[in-house]
N, C-alpha and C positions, 0 to 999 in steps of 0.2 A: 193855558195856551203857551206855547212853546215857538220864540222868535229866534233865531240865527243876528248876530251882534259883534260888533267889531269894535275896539276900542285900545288906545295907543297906550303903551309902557316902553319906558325905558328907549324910545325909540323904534320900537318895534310894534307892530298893530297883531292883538290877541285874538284869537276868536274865543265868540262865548254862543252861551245858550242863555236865554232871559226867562224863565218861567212865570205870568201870571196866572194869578187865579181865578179857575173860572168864574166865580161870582164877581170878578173884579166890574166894578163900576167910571166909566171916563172922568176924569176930574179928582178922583181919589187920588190920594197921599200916604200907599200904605208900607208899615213895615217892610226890610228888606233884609234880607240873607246871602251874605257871597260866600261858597261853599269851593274849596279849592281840593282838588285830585292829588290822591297819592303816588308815591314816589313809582315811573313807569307807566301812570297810568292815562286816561285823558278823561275829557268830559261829558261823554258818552256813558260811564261806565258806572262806578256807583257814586262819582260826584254829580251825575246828572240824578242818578235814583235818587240821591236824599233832596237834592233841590226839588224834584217835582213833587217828592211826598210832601216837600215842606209850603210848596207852594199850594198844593189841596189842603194844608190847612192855615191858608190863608195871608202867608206870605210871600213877595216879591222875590225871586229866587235868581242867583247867576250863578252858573258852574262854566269855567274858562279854560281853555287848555294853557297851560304855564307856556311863559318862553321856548324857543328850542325846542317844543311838544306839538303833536296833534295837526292842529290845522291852524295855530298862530306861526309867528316868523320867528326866523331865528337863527343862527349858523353856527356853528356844526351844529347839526341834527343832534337830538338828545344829550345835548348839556345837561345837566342836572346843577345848576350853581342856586342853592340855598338863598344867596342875597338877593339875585335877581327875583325869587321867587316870591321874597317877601315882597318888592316893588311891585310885582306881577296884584298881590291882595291888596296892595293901598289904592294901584291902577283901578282898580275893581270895583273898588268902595270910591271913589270920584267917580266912575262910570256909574254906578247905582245915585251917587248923591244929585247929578242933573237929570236922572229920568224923569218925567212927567208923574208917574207911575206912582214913585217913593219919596214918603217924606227922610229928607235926608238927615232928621235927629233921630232916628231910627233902623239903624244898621248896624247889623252883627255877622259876625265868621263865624265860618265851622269849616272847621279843618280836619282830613281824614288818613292816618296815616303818616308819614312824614307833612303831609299836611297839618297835621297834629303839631308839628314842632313850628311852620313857617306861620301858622297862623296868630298864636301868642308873640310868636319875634314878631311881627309885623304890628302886632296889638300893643307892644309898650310901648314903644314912640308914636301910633298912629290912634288919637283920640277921636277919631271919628267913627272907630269901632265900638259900639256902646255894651255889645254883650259877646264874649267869645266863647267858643262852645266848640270840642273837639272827639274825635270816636275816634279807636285804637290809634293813639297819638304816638309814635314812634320822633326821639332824635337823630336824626342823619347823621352828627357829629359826633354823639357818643357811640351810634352804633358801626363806624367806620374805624374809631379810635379805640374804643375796646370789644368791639364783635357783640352779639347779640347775649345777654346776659352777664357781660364783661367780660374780663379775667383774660382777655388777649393780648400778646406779646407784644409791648411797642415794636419789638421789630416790625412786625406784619404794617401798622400803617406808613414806617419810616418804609421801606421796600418798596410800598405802592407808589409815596412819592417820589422816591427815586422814579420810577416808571413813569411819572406825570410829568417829571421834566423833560424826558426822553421824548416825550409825545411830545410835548410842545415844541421841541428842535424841528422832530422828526415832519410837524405838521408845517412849519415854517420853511423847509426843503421842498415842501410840495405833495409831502404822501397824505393819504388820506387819514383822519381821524381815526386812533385804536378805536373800538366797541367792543364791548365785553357783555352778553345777557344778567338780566338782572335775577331773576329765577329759571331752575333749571326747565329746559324746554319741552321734556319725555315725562313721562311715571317711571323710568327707568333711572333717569340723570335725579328723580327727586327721590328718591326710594329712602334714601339715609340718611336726607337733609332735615335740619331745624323743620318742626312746624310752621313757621311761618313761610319759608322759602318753598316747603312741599304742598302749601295748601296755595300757596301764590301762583304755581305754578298751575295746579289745577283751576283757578280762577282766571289768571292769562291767559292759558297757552291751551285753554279749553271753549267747547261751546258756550261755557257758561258764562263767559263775560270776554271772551276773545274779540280783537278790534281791528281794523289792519292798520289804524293809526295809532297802535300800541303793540309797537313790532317785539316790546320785550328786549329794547338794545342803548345802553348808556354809555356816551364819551368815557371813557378810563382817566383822562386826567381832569376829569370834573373832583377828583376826587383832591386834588390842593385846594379847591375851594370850601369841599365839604366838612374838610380834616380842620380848619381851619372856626367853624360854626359849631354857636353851642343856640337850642334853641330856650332853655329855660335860664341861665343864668342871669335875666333880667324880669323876671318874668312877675317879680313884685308889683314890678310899676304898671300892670294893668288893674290892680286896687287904685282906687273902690269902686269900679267896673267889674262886674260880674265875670268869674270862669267856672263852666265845666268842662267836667272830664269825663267821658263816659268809655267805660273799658271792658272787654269778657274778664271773667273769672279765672279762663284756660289760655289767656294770650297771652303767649312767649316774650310779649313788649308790654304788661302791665304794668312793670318797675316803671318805665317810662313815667305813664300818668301818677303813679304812686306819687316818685320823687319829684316830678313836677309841684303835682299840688300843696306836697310839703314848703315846697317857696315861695307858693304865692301868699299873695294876702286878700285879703276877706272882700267880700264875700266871694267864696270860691265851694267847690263839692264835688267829690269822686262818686260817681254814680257807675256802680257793678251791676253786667248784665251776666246773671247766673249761669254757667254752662258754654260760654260764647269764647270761640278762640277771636283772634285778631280778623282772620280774614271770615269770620262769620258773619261779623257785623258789615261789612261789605256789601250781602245781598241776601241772604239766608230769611226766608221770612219768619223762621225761630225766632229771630232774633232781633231785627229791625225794624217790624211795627214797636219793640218796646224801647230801642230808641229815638226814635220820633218822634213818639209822645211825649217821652220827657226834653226831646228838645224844642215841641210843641210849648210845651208852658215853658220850659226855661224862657223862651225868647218873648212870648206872649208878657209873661210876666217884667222880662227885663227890657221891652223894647215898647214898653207904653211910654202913651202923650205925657210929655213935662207937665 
């Protein structure tokens, strides 16, 4: 069953989705899963898909639309600020810990996406997360400061923030917020871009997961907050709390999980799904009953009775 839910961060009231399972029983106390949307996206989209497959197997599920996103509050429309977003998962996991529904020693994220990156930030100071668990995990910070792969010119991100300052002058006058699209809008504008940006765009800006509350358009000087965020550089202090990683074999942001998992500490495990870009594990049913299942038992297994 799938309920409409509203719940307060940072001063701002979120919307969500709450996914129970149908077998759920009144008076139960079960397992819970806050699963947060990737960068662009809302919770409609495949952060509602894995909540509800997660909740067919038998967990409490919330997928929410981040600040500034969707159909939560927010102002300027599509900020993207990294710190909020992690506030947005702790908001999340206090909305999951007083439901009737869930026992609250029992709650874990799953983060997709740049989700990927805000849901461990959120996990090392927020112990109320018991098991974290992420699919094509992308950092916002690395991948604004050195481009997708690295090797980008610090000019490139010193430039943007010159332009981030601008914007804020310029919004402080009275003009309206720059926006800048996040994947190209055409098969024309993506034809020679990165796999990641060319198949995003086929997943946004197509039938195949197109929203109208994911217009595809991001604040431009979100990007001094994002330049500014690293999401694994703490990323120890979620031992000895459980992480996975679960990543394709063909995704352009596999380094990501790679070098993540290399810092964390135990028990942690990079789980490759053979053949899978980034944005396959998205919706592609190649690909995402196998990761389900492994985040079926990940959490079955890390999110039992004390």
């Amino acid at each position: 069953m799938k309920t409409a839910v509203q719940f307060p961060s940072n001063n701002l009231m979120l919307a969500g989705n709450l996914y129970t399972p149908d077998d759920y029983a009144e008076g139960e106390r079960r397992p819970a899963v806050v699963v947060s949307h990737p960068y662009g996206g809302v919770k409609e989209q495949t952060a509602g898909l894995y909540a509800q497959r997660l909740a067919d197997q038998g967990f409490v599920s919330l997928a929410f639309d981040a600040s500034y996103q969707g159909e939560s509050e927010g102002e300027p429309r599509f900020l993207e600020n990294p710190f909020a977003r992690a506030e947005d998962i702790k908001s999340a996991v206090t909305f999951l810990s007083v439901c009737d529904e869930v026992d609250p020693g029992r709650i874990g994220a799953l983060g997709i996406c740049a989700s990927g990156g805000y849901v461990p930030y959120a996990a090392q100071t927020e112990h109320r997360i018991k098991a974290v668990a992420t699919v094509s995990a992308a950092d916002m910070g690395g991948l604004f400061r050195a481009g997708l792969g690295g090797g980008q010119s610090e000019d490139v991100i010193r430039g943007m923030l010159d332009q981030a300052g601008e914007d804020r002058t310029n919004e402080a006058l009275g003009k309206e917020p720059h926006l800048e699209s996040i994947v190209p809008n055409t098969p024309e504008e993506a034809k020679d871009a990165p796999a990641l940006y060319r198949e995003g765009s086929d997943y946004y800006r197509t039938p195949r997961a197109q929203h109208p509350n994911s217009p595809n358009r991001w604040v431009f000087r979100s990007v001094d907050q994002i330049a500014q965020y690293s999401s694994y550089d703490l990323i120890h202090l979620i031992s000895p709390r459980p992480l996975l990683m679960i990543a394709g074999t063909e995704a352009d942001t596999a380094y990501f999980s790679r070098e993540a998992i290399g810092k964390a500490g135990e028990p942690k495990e990079l789980f490759w799904i053979d053949g899978a870009t980034h944005i396959d594990l998205y919706d592609k049913e190649e690909y995402v009953p196998t990761a389900v299942a492994k985040l079926t038992d990940f959490f079955t297994q890390r999110l039992t009775k004390a």
